[in-house]
C-alpha positions, -999 to +999 in steps of 0.1 A: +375+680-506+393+714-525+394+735-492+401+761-521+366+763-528+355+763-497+376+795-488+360+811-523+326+805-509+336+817-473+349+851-491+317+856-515+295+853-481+315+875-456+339+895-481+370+878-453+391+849-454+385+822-432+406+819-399+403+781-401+388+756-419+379+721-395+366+689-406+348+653-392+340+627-404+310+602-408+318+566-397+305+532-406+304+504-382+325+473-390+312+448-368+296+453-330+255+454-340+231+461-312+262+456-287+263+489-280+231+494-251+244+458-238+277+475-223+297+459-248+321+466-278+318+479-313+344+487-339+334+518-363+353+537-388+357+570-395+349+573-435+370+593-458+331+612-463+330+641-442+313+674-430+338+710-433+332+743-418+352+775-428+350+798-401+367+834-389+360+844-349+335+878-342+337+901-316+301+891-304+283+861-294+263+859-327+271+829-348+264+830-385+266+802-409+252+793-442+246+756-453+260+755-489+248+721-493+214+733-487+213+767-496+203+782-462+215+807-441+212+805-402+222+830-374+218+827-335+229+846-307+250+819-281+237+838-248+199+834-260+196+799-275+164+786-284+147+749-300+139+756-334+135+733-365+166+716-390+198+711-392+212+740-374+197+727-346+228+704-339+251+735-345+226+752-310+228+723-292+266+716-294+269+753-286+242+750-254+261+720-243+294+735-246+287+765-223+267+745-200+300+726-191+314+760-186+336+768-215+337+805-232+327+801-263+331+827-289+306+838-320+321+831-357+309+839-393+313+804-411+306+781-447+297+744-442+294+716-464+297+679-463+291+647-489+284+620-458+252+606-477+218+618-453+197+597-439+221+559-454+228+555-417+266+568-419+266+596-390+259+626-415+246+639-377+276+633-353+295+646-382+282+683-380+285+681-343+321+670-339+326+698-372+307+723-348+327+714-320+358+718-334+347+754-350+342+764-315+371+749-300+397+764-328+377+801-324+375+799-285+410+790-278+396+754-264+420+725-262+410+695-283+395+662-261+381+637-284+366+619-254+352+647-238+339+663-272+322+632-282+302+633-251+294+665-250+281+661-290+256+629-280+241+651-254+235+678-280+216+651-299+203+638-271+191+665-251+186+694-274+177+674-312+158+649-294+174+616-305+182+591-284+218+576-298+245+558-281+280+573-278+292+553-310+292+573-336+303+605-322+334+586-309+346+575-339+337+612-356+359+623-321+390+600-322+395+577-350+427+574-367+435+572-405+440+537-419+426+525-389+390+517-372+382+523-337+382+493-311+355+512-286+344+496-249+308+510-242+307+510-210+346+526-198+346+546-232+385+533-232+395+528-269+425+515-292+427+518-327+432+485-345+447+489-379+429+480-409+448+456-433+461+477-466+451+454-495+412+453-484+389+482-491+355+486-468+328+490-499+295+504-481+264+492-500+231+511-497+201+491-503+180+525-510+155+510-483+151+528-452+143+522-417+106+522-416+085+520-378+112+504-358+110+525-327+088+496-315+109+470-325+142+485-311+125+488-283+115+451-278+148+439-285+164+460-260+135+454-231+148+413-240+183+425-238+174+436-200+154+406-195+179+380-203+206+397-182+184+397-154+180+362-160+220+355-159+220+382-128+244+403-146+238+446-152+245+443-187+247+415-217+285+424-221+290+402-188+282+368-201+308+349-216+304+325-252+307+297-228+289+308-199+259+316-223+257+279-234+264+262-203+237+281-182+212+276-209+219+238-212+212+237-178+177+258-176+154+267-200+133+291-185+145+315-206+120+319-236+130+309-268+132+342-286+148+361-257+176+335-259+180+341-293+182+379-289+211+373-259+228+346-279+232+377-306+244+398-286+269+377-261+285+359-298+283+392-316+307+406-286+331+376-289+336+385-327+343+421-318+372+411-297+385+384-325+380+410-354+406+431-334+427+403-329+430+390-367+430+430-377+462+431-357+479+401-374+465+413-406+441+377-413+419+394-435+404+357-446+392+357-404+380+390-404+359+382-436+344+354-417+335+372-387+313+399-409+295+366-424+288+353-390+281+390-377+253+392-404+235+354-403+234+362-366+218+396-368+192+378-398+185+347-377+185+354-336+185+395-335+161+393-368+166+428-377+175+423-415+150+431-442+145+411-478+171+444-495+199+439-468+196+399-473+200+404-506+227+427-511+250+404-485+244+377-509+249+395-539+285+406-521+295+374-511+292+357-547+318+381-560+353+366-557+372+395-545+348+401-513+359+382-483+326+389-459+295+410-461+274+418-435+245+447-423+253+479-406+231+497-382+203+492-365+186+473-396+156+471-414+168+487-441+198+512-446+233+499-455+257+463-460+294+464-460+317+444-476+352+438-468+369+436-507+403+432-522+413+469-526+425+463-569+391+444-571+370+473-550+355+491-582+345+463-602+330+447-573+307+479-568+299+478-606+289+436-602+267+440-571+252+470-583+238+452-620+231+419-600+217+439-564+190+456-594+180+428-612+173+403-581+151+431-561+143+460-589+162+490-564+193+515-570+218+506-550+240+534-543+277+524-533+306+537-516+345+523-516+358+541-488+389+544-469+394+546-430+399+583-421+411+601-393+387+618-371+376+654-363+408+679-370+420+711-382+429+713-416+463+721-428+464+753-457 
């Protein structure tokens, strides 16, 4: 991003130069699907695709920004905050969320703009809060806690948007580290950041199908999520060990078939979390490539949240020589793959899935080599 023309735009708008310019990041999630409302462990990355705001501090409590992406302007007034409609409703609700904890928060005049694609699944959302939050924390004199911020930005969306997300992808927006991705415990919010090997590149692959009615669906895995840990007498999925899963349902089978397959996702799926951090650490790329494979046949056969489009792009991704594992990201039914490619291989990959990916199902596929980023920060001028 040229911060330069970010600071031109800031100047045309408010006739000023900006105090600070901040930026987050969006994230992708390596491996750790549907893990996330068991209790258990997921490893996103922050994506070198991000959301920056140029901002100087005012004397009152009015904030005014304009959306360059969009063409929009939008001001509020922090000491009478109301629900509206759009996108500047995560700017309100970070700022309602932020006093409500107690801090002082200042008004500013700011410029925003981003490139995280809308709407592929890659935190476009958490993006503009952690950006938010750290426009408020850099005007209001308010120390930087990734941990702390993170939560604060899921209970804007929460609360205030209206969308029920888990605490991943603000996290890794929060507290990621460049060249790294972020090794995340769902239920302690303790995290590490395990480093990502230097000769692979993640390639995210958009199968330009969306998400269609899967409220419903979510919802029904999660209720057998909750049924099958009652069933092992445990509070959460993330309890039940590879072994124990097996043993127990050797023993019984009381459990139905299809809530067994939904737990056996979930309980293996955690298992390859902590190996993926493992190999990452002794830099086993081949390993790691086979843990997205397994992560993906897993979530197609016993979590069954693939569609035809995300099927087809893993396959098209693992016929290419230079990828070493391919896998969904998400919640499913529809949205984005990964692939986990040899770096001096990454753009000719993209260029072979992208032919073959169009003749095998007819659609665009839009893809994305990116590079592990660091998370939310003030940038250097």
């Amino acid at each position: 991003m040229e911060t330069q023309n970010l600071e031109q735009s800031f100047a045309t708008y408010f006739n000023a130069k900006p105090s600070f310019i901040v930026r987050a990041p969006g994230r992708v999630n390596l491996i750790g699907e549907h893990t996330d409302y068991n209790d258990g462990f997921v490893l996103p990355m922050a994506i070198d695709r991000a959301v920056w705001i140029a901002l100087a501090p005012r004397t009152d409590f009015q904030v005014r920004i304009r959306s360059l992406d969009l063409n929009i302007d939008s001001v509020f007034d922090l000491h009478s905050l109301t629900k509206g409609e759009g996108w500047i409703e995560y700017v309100k609700g970070v700022a309602y969320q932020l006093q409500k904890t107690g801090y002082q928060v200042r008004g500013f005049d700011a410029v925003m703009t981003g490139d995280v694609p809308r709407g592929a699944g890659l935190s476009s959302s958490a993006a503009v809060e952690l950006a938010t939050a750290y426009a408020f924390a850099s005007v209001s004199g308010i120390s930087w806690d990734p941990v702390l911020m993170a939560k604060l930005s899921q209970k804007a969306e929460n609360e205030w948007v209206g969308m029920n997300c888990g605490i991943m992808d603000q996290m890794a927006s929060a507290a990621c580290k460049a060249g790294h991705a972020l090794f995340l415990d769902c239920r302690s919010l303790e995290y590490q950041h395990a480093p990502l090997p230097d000769e692979v590149a993640i390639v995210i692959m958009d199968t330009s199908t969306r998400r269609g009615l899967v409220d419903s669906a979510y919802n029904e895995r999660r209720s057998q999520c909750e049924e099958a840990a009652h069933w092992f007498g445990v509070k959460a999925l993330r309890d039940v060990s590879v072994d124990e899963f097996e043993r127990k349902t050797r023993a019984e089978s009381t459990l139905g078939e299809i809530t067994l397959k939904r737990a056996r996702h979930v309980i293996t799926e955690n298992a390859r979390v902590l190996e993926a951090v493992k190999v990452m650490k002794s830099g086993d790329i081949k390993k790691l490539g086979e843990l997205f494979n397994a992560s993906h046949d897993s979530l197609r056969d016993d979590f069954e949240v693939t569609n035809e489009a995300l099927n087809s792009m893993v396959n098209c991704a693992r016929e290419q020589e230079s990828c070493h594992g391919a896998r969904m990201t998400g919640a499913g039914f529809g949205g984005c793959a990964l692939a986990l490619v040899d770096k001096k291989d990454a753009q000719e990959f993209t260029q072979a899935v992208a032919v073959t990916y169009k003749e095998r199902s007819g659609l665009d596929a839009s893809l994305y080599v990116c590079q592990a980023s660091a998370g939310a920060s003030l940038v250097e001028r």
